[in-house]
N, C-alpha and C positions, 0 to 999 in steps of 0.2 A: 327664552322670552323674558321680557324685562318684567319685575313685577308692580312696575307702574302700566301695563297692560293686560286688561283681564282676559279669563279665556273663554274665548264665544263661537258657539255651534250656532247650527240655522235654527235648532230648538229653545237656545236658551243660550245666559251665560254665567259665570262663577268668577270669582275673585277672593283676594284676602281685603276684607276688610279696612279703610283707611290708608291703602296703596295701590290696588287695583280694582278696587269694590270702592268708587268714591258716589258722595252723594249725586254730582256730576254725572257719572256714569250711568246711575238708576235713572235721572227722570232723562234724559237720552232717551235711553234704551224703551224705557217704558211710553214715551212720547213715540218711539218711532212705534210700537207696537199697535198704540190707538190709532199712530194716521193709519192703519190698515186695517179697521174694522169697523164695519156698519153701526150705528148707531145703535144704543143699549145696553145689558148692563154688564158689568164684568167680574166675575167672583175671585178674590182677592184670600189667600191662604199662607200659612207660615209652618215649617217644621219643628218651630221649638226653639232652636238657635237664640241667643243673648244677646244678637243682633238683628234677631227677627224684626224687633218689633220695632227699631228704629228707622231700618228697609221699608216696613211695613206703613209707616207714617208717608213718606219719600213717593212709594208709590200711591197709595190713597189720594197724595194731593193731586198726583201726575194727572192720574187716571181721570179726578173729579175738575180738572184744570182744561181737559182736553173734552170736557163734554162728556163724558163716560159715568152712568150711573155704577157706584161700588157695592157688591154685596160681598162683606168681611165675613169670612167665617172663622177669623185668629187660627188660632193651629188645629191645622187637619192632616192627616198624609196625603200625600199626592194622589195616588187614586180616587180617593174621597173629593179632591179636588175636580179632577174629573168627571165624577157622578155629579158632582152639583151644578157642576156648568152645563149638563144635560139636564136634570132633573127642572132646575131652574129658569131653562131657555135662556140660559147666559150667550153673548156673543163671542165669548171668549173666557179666557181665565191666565191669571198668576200667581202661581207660588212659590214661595223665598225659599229657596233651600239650596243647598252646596251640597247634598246628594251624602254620600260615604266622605267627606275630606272633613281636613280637621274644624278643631271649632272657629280658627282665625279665619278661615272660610264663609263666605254665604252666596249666594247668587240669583237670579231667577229662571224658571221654567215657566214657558207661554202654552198656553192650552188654545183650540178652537171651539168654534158650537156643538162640532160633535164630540166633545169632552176628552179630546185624544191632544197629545203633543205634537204641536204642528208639524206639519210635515215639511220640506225639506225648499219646495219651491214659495210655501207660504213666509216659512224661516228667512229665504234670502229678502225678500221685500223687505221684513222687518232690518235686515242686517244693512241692507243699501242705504235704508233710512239710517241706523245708527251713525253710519260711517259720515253720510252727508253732510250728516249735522257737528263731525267733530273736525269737517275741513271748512269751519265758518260758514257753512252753508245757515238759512235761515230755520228755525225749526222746524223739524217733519212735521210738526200739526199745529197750528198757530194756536196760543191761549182763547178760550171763549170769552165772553165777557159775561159778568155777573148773574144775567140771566139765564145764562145757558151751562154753566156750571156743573157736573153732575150731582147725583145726592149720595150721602153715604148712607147704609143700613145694614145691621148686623144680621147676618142668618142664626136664626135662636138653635136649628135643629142642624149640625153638621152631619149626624151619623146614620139616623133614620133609615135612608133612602138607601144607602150603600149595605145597609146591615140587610135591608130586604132582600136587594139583587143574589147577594151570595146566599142568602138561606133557598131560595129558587134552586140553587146548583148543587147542591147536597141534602142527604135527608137527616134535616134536624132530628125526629124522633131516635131513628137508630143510632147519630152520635149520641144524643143525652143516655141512651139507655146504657151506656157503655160509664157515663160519667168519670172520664178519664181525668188523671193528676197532670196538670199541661206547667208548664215555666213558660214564662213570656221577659223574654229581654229587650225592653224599647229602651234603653240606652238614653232615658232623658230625651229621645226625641219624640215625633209625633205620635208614633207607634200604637199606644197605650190608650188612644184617645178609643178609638175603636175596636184596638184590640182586645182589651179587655171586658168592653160589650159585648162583641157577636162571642170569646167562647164561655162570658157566662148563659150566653142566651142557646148555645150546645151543650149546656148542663154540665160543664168542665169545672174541676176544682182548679182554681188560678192562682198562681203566684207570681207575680209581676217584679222586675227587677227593673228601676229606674223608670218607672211609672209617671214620674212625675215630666213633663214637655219644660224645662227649663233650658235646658240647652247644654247641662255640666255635667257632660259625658262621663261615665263610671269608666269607662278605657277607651282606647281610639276605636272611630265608628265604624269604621268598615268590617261587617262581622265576617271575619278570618277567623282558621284556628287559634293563632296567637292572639288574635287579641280578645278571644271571647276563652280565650286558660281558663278563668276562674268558673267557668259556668259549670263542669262536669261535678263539681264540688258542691253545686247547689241544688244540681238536679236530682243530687242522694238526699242530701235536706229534706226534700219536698216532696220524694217518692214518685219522680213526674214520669210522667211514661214517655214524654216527647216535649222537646225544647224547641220554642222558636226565638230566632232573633233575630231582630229587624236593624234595617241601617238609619238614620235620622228621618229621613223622610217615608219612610218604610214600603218603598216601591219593592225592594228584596227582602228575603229570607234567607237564613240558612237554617238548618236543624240541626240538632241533637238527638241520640237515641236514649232509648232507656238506659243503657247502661254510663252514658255522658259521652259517650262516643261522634266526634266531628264529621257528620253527614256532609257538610257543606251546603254551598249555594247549586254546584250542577245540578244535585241530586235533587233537588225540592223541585225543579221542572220535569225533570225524568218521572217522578214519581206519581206527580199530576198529570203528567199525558199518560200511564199506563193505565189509571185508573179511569180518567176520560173514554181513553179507545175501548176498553172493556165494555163500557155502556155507550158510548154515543161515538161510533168510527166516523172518522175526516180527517180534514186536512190538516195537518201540522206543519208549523214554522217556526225556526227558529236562527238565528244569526251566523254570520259564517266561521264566529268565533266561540261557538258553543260546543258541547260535548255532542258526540256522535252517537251518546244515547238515547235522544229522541229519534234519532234517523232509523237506526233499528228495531225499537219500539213501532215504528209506523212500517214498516217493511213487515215485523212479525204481524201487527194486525191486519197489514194489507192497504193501506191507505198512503194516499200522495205525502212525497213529505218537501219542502221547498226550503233553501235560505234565505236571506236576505244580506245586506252590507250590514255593517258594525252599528248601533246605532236604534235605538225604540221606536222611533216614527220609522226607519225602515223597516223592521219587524212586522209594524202594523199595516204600512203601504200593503205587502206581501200575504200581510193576513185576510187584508179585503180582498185583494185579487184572486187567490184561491180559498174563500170561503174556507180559512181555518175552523175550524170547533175548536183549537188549542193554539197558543203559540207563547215564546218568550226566549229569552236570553240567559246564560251560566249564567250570570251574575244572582241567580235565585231571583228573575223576574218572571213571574208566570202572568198571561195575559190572555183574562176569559171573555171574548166578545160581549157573551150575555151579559157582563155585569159592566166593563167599562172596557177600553181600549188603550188601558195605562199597565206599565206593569202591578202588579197586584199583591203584596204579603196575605195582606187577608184571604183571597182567592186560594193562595197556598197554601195557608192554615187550616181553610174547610174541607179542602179537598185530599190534604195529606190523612185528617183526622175519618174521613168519610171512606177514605181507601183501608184504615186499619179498623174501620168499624164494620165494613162491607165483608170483608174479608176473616175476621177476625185475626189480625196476626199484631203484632207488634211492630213500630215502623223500621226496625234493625231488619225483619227478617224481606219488609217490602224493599230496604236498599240494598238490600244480600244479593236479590234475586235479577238486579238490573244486569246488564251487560256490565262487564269490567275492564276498565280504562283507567289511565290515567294522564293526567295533564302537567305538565311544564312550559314556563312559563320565564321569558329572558329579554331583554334589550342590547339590540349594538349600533354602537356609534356612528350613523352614516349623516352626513350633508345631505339635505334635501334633492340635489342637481343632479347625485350618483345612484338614486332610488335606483329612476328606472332602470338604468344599464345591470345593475347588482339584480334586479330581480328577471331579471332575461337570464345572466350567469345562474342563478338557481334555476330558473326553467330550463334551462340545457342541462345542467349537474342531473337533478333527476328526471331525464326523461322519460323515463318508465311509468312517473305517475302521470292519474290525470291532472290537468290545473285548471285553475279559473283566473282570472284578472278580475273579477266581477268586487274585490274589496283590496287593495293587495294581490299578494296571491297565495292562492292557496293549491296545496299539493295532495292528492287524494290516492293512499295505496288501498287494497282491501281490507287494512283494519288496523291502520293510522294516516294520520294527516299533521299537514304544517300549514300556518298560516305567518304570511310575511307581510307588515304593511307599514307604512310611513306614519308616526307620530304627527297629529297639528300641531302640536306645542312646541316640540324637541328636536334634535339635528338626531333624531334616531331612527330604527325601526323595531318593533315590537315584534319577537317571534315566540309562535306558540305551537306545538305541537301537542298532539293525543297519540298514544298509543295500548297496547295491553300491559306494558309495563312501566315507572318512573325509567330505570334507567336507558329503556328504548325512546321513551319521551324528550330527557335529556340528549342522547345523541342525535337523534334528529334537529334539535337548536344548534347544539356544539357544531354538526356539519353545517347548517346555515351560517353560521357565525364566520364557518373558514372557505367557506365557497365566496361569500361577501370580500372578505378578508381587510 
């Protein structure tokens, strides 16, 4: 893909700034977004980014140009974002952020009234619009005139409402009485705005790395083990018993253990549904590219468990439909109905903190105890036109497994899987497999790879 072309879901879109992020493309995008919404106001958020705030100008006018009252709440995380366009009776909502990609990156995410990331048929309206308007068509939404304008206005309290929802899901007392050494890595993005509210308000000693929402990432954002190296070294510093780290907009987590040991992003969902189903059994959901430790966590409690396609608004689709009490995505996206319908870091922080305080254990000895798996992860070069036929040739290669076409496809034995699906961006496909071991993980790609060929 050229990079004078940005990359756009039905939920949103992302760009590099000044080639595929142009100002051009914002008030589009954000025009096509208001023709598709009721009249009222719309809350307006930023992750941090050194480009937030110029994004953040760009769409303010759009939004207050097309009739749309603005309520700005500058840099929030995106769930917070979420809570407030519920809290608020917003008609919607957006927030600037490029998710885990580097800093030359920024983009937007579109929110609805029910404070979730629109879903997939609401996404194409907005995307028909974008497109219309970049084939000369006339604007999706004509400018108002003077009078009809919207207004802009700051929201003074971004955190409030969101800090309440998640003290609901956990029991503050029995975490403060533990008054646990916690590290918080917000990586200079939004993180920190809230994060380091709700665990002083869990009676946690905190130490916060990259606290500050400027946008000048201490290492690349996407919290990996490689790029969060340094953190094992700071968790002895600070004596912390458990590391969170957030990605710029802080929809994920991954964790650290006491001893600075890389948990990762699977685990921080695994860990939250077992503690969930212990006290409150349902339905669990989670994407067709996640770890297949929720699937058995919900088998050992007894409870339904469902997929969904690749994707957060699918996630959530599937979470209404079978009344989840839990759901989210590897990516260390844990998604609590109660509190919002976005994925959630904070959600994961209470709830990881509330399962070692419930329990009394240490969170090493709560990810010892999950199912063990592990995951590999590969790309091979196919033309879009040969998808289909190459993944027929793997559903005949292993016939043995079960499969689905429901995202890709995916190959189901009794205790590994592959998932094979088509890249939007790339002349590729993305294979992933889980099994009990890496190098059964790996060969399960390696044969995708030569069955393709």
């Amino acid at each position: 893909m050229s990079v004078s072309e940005p990359i756009i879901s039905v939920s949103g879109l992302r760009g590099i700034v000044g080639e595929s992020l142009t100002p051009d493309v914002v008030t589009r995008y954000v025009s096509a977004f208001a023709a598709t919404l009721p009249k009222g106001s719309v809350v307006l958020t930023r992750d941090g980014r050194t480009t937030g705030s110029m994004v953040a100008e760009l769409v303010r006018g759009t939004l207050s140009a097309a009739g749309c009252d603005v309520l700005d709440g500058d840099v929030a995380a995106t769930p917070t974002t979420g809570v407030l366009v519920k809290s608020l009776g917003a008609v919607g909502g957006v927030q600037i952020s490029a998710s885990h990609n580097p800093p030359e990156y920024n983009g937007l995410k579109l929110f609805n009234a029910e404070g979730r990331v629109i879903p997939a048929d609401e996404g194409q309206k907005v995307l028909d619009q974008y497109k219309a308007s970049g084939r000369g068509a006339s604007a999706p939404q004509a400018w108002k005139t003077y009078k009809e304008i919207g207004a802009i206005s700051t929201i003074e309290d971004t955190t409030s409402a969101h800090l309440e929802l998640i003290c609901k899901i956990c029991d503050v007392e029995r975490i403060r009485s533990k008054q646990f050494n916690v590290l918080l890595d917000a990586n200079h993005g939004s993180g920190s705005v809230l994060g380091r509210v709700l665990l002083e308000h869990l009676g946690c000693e905190v130490a916060v790395m990259g606290g500050q929402p400027n946008g000048h990432f201490a290492h690349p954002p996407e919290p990996t083990a490689d790029n969060l190296a340094t953190l094992p070294q700071a968790m002895m510093q600070h004596s912390a018993v458990i590391g969170f780290c957030q990605d710029p907009d802080a929809d994920r987590l991954a964790v650290l253990d006491e001893t600075g040991r890389y948990l990762g992003e699977e685990k921080t969902l695994a860990i939250c549904v077992d503690h969930e189903l212990r006290r409150n059994p349902g339905p669990i959901v989670t994407n067709c590219s996640t770890s297949r430790m929720s699937e058995d966590l919900a088998g050992k409690y007894g409870v339904s468990f469902s997929r969904s396609k690749v994707g957060e608004a699918n996630v959530v689709d599937e979470m209404n439909s079978s009344n989840a009490v839990l759901g989210g995505e590897g990516n260390g996206g844990v998604i609590d109905p109660r509190v919002v319908l976005v994925r959630d870091s904070f959600v994961g922080m209470a709830l990881l903190l509330d399962a070692m305080a419930n329990r009394n254990l240490p969170i090493s000895a709560l990810a010892d105890e999950l199912p063990q798996y592990a995951i590999h992860k590969t790309k091979i070069s196919l033309p879009s036109d040969e998808v289909p036929a190459a993944l027929d040739k793997l559903e005949q290669h292993f016939s043995e497994a079960n499969s689905d076409r429901m995202d890709g496809l995916r190959l189901d034995w009794p205790n590994k899987w592959l998932l094979v699906r088509a890249s939007n961006t790339e002349p590729i496909v993305r294979a992933i497999a889980e099994a009990p071991s890496q190098g059964e993980a790996k060969e399960l790609c390696e044969a995708a790879a030569e069955v393709i060929g």
